[in-house]
N, C-alpha and C positions, 0 to 999 in steps of 0.2 A: 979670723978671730977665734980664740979657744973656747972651750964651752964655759971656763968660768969667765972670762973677758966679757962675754956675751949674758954672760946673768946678772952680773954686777952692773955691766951698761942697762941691762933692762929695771932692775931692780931703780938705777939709780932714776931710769924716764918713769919709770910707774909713779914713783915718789912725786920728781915735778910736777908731772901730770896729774893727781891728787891736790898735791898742795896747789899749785894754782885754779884748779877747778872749785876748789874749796873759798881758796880767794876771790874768784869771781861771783861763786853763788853768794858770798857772804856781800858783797862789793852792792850786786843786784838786789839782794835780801834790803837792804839798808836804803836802798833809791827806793824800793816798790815801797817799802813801809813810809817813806816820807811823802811819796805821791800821792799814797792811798789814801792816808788816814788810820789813823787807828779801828775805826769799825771797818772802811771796807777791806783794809789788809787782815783784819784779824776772819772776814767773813773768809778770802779766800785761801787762809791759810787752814780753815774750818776744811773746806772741800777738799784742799789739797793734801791734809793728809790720807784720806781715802784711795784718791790716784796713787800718789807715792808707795801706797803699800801696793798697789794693785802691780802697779811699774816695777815693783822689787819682785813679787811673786816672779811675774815674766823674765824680767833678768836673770835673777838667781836661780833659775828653773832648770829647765829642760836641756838649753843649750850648755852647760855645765856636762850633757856625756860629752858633748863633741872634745874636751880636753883629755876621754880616756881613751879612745881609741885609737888603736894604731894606725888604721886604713881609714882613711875617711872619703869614701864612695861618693860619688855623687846621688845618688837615693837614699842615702843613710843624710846628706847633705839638706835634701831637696824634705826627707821624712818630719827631721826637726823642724824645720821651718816651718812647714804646713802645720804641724804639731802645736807650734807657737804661738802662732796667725790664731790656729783656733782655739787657744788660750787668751788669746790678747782681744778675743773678738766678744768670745764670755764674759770677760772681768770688765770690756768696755760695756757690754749689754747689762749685767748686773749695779754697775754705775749708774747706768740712765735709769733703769728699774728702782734703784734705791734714791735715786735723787729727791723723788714723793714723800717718802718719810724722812727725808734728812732735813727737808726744807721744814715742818713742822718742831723736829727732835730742837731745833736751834732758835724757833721761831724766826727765822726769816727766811721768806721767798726767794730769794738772790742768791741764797747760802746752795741749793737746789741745782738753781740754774748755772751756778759757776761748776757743777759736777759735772751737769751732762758735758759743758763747754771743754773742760777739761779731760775730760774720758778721751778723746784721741789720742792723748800721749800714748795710752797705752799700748795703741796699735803700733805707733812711731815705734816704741823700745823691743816690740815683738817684732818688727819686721828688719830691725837692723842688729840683734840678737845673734844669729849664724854669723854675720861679717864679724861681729866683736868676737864672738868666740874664737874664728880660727885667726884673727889678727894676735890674740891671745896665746893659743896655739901655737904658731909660730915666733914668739915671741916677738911679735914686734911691737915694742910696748913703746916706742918712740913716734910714731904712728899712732898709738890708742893716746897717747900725751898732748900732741899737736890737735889730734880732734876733739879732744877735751877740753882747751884755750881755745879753739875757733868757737866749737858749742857754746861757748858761754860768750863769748863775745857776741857772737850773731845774737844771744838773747838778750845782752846786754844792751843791745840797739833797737832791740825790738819793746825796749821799757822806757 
């Protein structure tokens, strides 16, 4: 396959990939609010954007060199990671630290407790961060697509 063949295909699964991951959060988005309730979806959507931002930090971060270099070492491989790990482990301890005053700022309790509950995402997105990158990397965005419909499906099951 030629190198433009191969970007247009990737271009065109990133797309999928997006749009239906978009469809499935929206899909979930719309179960959880009808299960919850209005108070308790809107409590965990309070905590949830806390994680989210913390989960973007992580994503959007570090693993972002692995797409400029040309050699990608396995110590350079093995550096990020660890690098991440200990980013994902601060922004998860920072979470449970700040839970104390979030549960007050909202005035409920629960508001608190769905933070620390939630804080391990952030581990999950820092420890699979290197594989997304160099799947990225090599373009194989057909691959990043397919795990992005199973992800949300498995979440979808699990709501």
């Amino acid at each position: 396959m030629s190198r433009r063949q191969n970007f247009t295909s990737g271009v065109a699964w990133m797309s999928a990939g997006i749009w239906l991951e978009q469809v499935l959060n929206f899909v979930i988005f719309a179960i959880l609010a009808r299960i919850l309730g209005v108070e308790a979806f809107g409590l965990l959507a309070m905590a949830a954007a806390f994680v989210l931002f913390s989960e973007f930090l992580v994503r959007e971060s570090i693993s972002e060199i692995l797409l400029t270099f040309d050699d990608l070492s396995p110590e350079r491989l093995n550096s990020v990671f660890w690098l991440l790990m200990l980013l994902g482990v601060g922004l998860s301890t920072l979470l449970v630290l700040v839970a104390g005053p979030v549960s007050p700022f909202y005035g409920e309790v629960l508001a608190g407790r769905l933070l620390i509950g939630l804080s391990p995402t952030v581990l999950m997105i820092a420890a699979a961060a290197v594989p997304v990158a160099i799947l990225r990397r090599e373009m194989r965005f057909q691959v990043l697509a397919v795990r992005a419909a199973v992800t949300g499906l498995q979440i979808g099951r699990l709501s």
